[in-house]
C-alpha positions as CSV (number, residue, x, y, z in Angstrom):
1,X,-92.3,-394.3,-69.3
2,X,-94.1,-391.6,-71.1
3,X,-97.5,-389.8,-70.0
4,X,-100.2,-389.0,-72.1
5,X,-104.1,-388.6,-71.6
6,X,-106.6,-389.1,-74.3
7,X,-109.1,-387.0,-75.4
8,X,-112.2,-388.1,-73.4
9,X,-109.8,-388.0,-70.3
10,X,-109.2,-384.5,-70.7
11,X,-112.7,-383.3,-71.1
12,X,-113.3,-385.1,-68.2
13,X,-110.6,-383.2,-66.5
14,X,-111.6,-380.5,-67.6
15,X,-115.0,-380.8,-67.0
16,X,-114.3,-381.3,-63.1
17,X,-112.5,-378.1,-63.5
18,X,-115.3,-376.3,-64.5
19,X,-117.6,-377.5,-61.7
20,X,-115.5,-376.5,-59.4
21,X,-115.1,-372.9,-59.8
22,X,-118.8,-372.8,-60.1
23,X,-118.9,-373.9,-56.5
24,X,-116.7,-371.4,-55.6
25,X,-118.5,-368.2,-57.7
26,X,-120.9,-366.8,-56.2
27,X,-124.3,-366.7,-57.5
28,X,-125.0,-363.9,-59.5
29,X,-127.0,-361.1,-58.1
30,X,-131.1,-360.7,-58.7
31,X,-130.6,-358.2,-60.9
32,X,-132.9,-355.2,-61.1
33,X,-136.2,-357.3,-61.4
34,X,-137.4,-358.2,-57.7
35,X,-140.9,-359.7,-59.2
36,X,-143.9,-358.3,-57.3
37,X,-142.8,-358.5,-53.7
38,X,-142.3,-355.7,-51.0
39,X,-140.7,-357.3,-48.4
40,X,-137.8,-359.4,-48.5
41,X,-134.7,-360.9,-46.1
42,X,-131.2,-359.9,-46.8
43,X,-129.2,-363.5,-47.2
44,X,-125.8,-361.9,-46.5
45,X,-123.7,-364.8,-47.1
46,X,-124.9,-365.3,-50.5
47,X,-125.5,-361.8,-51.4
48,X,-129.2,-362.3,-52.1
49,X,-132.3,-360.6,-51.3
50,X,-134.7,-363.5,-50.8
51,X,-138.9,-362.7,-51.3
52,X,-141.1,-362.6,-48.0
53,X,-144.0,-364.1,-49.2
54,X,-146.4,-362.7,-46.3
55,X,-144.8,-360.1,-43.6
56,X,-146.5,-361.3,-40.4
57,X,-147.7,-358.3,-39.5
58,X,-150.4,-357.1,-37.1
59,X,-153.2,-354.0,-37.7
60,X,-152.0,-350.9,-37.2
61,X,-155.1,-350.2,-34.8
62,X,-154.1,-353.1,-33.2
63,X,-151.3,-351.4,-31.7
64,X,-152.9,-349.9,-28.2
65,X,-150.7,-347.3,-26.0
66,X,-148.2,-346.2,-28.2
67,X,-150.4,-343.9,-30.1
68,X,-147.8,-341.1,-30.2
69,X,-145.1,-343.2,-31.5
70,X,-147.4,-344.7,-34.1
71,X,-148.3,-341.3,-35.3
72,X,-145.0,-340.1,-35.9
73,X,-143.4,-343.5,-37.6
74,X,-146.0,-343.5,-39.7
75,X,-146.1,-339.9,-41.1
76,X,-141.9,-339.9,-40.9
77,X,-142.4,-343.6,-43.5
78,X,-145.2,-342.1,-45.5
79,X,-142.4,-338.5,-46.5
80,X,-140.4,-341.5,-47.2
81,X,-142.5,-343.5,-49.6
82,X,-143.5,-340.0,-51.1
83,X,-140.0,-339.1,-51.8
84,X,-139.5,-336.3,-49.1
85,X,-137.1,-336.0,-47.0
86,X,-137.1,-338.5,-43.8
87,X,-134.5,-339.5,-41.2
88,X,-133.6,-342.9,-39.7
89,X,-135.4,-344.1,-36.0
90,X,-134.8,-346.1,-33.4
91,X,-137.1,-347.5,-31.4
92,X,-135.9,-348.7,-28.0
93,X,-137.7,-350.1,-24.8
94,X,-139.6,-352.1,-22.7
95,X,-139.9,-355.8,-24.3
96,X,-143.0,-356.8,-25.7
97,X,-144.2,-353.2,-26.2
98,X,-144.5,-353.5,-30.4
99,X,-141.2,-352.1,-31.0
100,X,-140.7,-354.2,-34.1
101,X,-144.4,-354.5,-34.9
102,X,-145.2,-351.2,-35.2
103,X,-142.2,-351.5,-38.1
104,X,-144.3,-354.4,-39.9
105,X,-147.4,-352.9,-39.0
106,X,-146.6,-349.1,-40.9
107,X,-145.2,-351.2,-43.7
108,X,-147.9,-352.8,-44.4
109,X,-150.6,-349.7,-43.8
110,X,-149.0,-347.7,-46.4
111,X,-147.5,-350.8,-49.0
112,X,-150.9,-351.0,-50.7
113,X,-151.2,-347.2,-51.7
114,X,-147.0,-346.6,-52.1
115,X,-145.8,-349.9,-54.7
116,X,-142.0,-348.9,-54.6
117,X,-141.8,-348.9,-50.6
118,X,-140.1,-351.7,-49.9
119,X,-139.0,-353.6,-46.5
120,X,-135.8,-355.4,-46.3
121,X,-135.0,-357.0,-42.7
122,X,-131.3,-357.2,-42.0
123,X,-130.0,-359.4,-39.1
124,X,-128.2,-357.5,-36.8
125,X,-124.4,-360.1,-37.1
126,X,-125.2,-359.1,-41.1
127,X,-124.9,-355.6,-40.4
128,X,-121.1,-355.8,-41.8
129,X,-122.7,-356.6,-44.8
130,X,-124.3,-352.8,-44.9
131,X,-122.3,-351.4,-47.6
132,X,-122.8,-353.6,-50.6
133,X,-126.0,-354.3,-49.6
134,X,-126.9,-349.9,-50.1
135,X,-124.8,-350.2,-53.2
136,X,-126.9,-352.8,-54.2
137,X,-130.2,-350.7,-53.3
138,X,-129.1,-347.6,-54.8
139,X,-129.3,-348.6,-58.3
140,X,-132.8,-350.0,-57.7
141,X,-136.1,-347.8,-58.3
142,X,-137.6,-348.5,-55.5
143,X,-137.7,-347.0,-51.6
144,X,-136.1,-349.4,-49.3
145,X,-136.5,-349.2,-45.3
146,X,-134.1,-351.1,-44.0
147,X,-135.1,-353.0,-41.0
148,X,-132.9,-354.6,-38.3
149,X,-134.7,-356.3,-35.0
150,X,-133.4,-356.1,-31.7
151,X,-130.0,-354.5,-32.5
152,X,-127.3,-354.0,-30.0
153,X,-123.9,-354.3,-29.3
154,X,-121.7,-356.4,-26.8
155,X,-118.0,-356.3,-25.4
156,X,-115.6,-356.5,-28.1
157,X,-117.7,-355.8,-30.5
158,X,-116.8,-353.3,-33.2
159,X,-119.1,-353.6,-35.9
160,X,-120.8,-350.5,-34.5
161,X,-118.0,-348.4,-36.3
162,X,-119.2,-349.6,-39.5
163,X,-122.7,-349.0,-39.1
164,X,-121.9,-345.4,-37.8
165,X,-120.1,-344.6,-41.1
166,X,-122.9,-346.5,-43.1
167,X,-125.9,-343.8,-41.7
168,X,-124.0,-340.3,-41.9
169,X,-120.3,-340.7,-41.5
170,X,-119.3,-342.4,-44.9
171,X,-118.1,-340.4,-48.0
172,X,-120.7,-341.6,-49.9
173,X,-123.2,-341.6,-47.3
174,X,-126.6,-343.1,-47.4
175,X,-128.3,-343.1,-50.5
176,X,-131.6,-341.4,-51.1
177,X,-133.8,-344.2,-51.2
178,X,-132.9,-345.9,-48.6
179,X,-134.1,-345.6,-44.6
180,X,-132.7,-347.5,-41.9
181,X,-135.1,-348.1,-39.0
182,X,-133.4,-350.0,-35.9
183,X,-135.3,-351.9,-32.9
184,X,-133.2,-352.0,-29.2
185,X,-133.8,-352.7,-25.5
186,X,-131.2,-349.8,-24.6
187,X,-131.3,-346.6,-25.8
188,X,-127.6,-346.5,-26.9
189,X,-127.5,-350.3,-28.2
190,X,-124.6,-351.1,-25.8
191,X,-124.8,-351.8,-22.2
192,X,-124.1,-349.7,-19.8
193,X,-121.1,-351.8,-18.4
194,X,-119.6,-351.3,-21.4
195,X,-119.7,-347.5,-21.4
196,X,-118.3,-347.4,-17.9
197,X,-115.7,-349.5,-18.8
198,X,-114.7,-347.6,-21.5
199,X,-114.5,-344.4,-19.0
200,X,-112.6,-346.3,-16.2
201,X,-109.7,-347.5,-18.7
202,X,-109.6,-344.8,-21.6
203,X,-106.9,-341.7,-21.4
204,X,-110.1,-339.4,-22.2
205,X,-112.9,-341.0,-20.5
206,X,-115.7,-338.4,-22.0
207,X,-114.1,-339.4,-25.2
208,X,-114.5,-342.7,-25.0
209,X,-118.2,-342.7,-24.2
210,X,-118.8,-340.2,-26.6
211,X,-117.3,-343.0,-29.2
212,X,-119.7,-345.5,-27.8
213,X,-123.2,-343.6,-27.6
214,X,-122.4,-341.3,-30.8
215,X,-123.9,-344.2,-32.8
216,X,-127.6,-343.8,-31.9
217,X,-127.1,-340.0,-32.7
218,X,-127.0,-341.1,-36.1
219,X,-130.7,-341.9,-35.7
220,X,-132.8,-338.9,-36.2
221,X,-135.8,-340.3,-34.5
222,X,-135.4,-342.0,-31.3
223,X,-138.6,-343.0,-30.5
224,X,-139.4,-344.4,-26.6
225,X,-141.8,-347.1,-25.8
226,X,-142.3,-348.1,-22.0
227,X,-144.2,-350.9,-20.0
228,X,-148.2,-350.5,-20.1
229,X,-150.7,-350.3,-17.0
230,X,-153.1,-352.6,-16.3
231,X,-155.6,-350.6,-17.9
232,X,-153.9,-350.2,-21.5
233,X,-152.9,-354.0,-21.3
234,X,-156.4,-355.0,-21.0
235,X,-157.7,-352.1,-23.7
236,X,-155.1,-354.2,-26.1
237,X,-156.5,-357.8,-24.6
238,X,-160.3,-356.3,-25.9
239,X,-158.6,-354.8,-29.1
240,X,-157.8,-358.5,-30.0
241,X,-160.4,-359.6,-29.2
242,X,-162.9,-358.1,-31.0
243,X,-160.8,-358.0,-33.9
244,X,-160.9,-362.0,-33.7
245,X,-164.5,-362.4,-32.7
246,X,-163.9,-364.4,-29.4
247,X,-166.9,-364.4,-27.7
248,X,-166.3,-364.7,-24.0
249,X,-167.9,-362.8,-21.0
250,X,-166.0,-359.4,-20.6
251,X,-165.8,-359.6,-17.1
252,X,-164.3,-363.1,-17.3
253,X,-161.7,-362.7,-20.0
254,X,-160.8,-359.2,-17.8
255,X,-159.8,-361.6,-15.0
256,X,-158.7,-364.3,-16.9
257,X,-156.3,-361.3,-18.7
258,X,-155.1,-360.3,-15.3
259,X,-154.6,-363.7,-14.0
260,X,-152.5,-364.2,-16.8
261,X,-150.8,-360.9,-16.5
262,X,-149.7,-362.4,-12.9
263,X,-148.2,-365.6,-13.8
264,X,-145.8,-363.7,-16.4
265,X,-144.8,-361.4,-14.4
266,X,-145.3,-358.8,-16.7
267,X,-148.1,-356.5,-18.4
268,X,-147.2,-355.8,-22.1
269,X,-148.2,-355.7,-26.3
270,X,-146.6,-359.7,-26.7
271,X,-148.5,-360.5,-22.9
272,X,-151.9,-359.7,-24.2
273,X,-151.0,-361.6,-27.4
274,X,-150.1,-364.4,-26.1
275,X,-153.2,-364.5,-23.7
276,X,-155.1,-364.3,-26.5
277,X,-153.9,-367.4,-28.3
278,X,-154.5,-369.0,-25.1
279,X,-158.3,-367.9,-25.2
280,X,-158.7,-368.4,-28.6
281,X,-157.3,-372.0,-28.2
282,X,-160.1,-372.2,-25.3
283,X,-162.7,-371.5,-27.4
284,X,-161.9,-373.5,-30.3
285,X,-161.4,-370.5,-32.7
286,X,-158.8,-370.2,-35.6
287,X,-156.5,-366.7,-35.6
């Protein structure tokens, strides 16, 4: 019995082909155009850098009891955007103190007056995805701070090694344009179980810890931020709210703040905010 295919069945055929290794290439990169945004998320399973089209960010003056942090995350981003020298910061803490919105918040102070800085937010389980994603950057005329939220590192967990080589260790090492500014609850992005462990089973204990905590030396700036009195919390409940122009009694929205404070559990930056949505909801006013 013999085979044969016509014409219009091979087209077809081939057509089908065709389709198919499309879905299997990847998309081709943005190129050097990024359009007119400053801020954008790093899509590491498609190799994109997709547009924020507004950074929700907060006032810089908004920011209350941090003030010495502020001061120098701000001048260390504006040598950046100026094309001085500048080295990479982690900021580490108490929760809710305005770790990563003091990182929005310089951003967008000195955006307006710098047009090439540029904010790209990396998640941290992308962070394998570092080194294309600096190739990518360096050929781009822009500066890039690269911004990862809340980073940190478990048990079994060796992606660390990568990012060490990515700020100072690599050959190549990180290219001029870029920054790479890190938020964290611990001060060495791993917990402390997992140091000690590493010092109860490892030939050279000091060694082995040295291994694990050698990764936030790679941050020039490690900048602190710590759990607020009563009196700053309620100095960042006012800030609000005269920024927002809710009109309440002070002495009422101070106990109302403290009240609130209570039932947390806690006195902090994201507290005070989230009182504040509360009142605002009270009063009938849009934020």
């Amino acid at each position: 019995m013999t085979n044969f295919m016509t014409d219009s069945t091979i087209e077809s055929l081939l057509r089908r082909m065709a389709e198919g290794l499309e879905r299997l290439t990847p998309p081709p990169p943005d190129g050097d155009d990024l359009g007119q945004a400053n801020a954008f998320v790093w899509r590491a399973e498609s190799g994109r850098l997709e547009p924020v089209a507004s950074v929700n960010a907060v006032d810089l003056g908004l920011l209350k009891g941090i003030d010495r942090v502020r001061d120098i995350l701000l001048e260390n981003s504006r040598r950046f955007a100026d094309g001085l020298p500048a080295n990479n910061a982690l900021l580490w803490g108490a929760r809710g103190m305005g770790k990563s919105s003091l990182v929005k918040a310089v951003h967008a102070e000195l955006a307006p007056h710098h047009e090439t800085l540029t904010l790209v937010e990396i998640h941290r389980e992308d962070t394998p995805s570092l080194p294309p994603l600096l190739m990518r950057l360096a050929a781009l005329p822009r500066r890039f701070v690269i911004f990862c939220d809340d980073l940190s590192f478990d048990d079994h967990d060796t992606s660390y090694k990568s990012l060490k080589a990515v700020l100072e260790g690599g050959i190549e090492g990180r290219p001029e344009n870029v920054l790479f500014y890190a938020t964290s609850n611990r001060r060495h992005l791993m917990p402390r179980h997992m140091i000690e462990n590493e010092r109860s089973t490892a030939i050279s204990p000091a060694e082995a810890v040295e291994e694990k905590v050698s990764l936030s030396d790679r941050f020039g700036l490690w900048l602190g931020f710590h759990g607020c009195n009563q009196d700053i919390y309620l100095d960042i409940v006012a800030g609000y709210a005269e920024h927002y122009g809710l009109q309440c009694e002070p002495e009422e929205m101070r106990a109302d703040a403290i009240e609130w404070s209570i039932t947390r559990g806690a006195r902090s930056g994201r507290v005070a905010w989230q009182f504040i949505q509360d009142l605002a909801g009270r009063l009938e006013v849009k934020l």
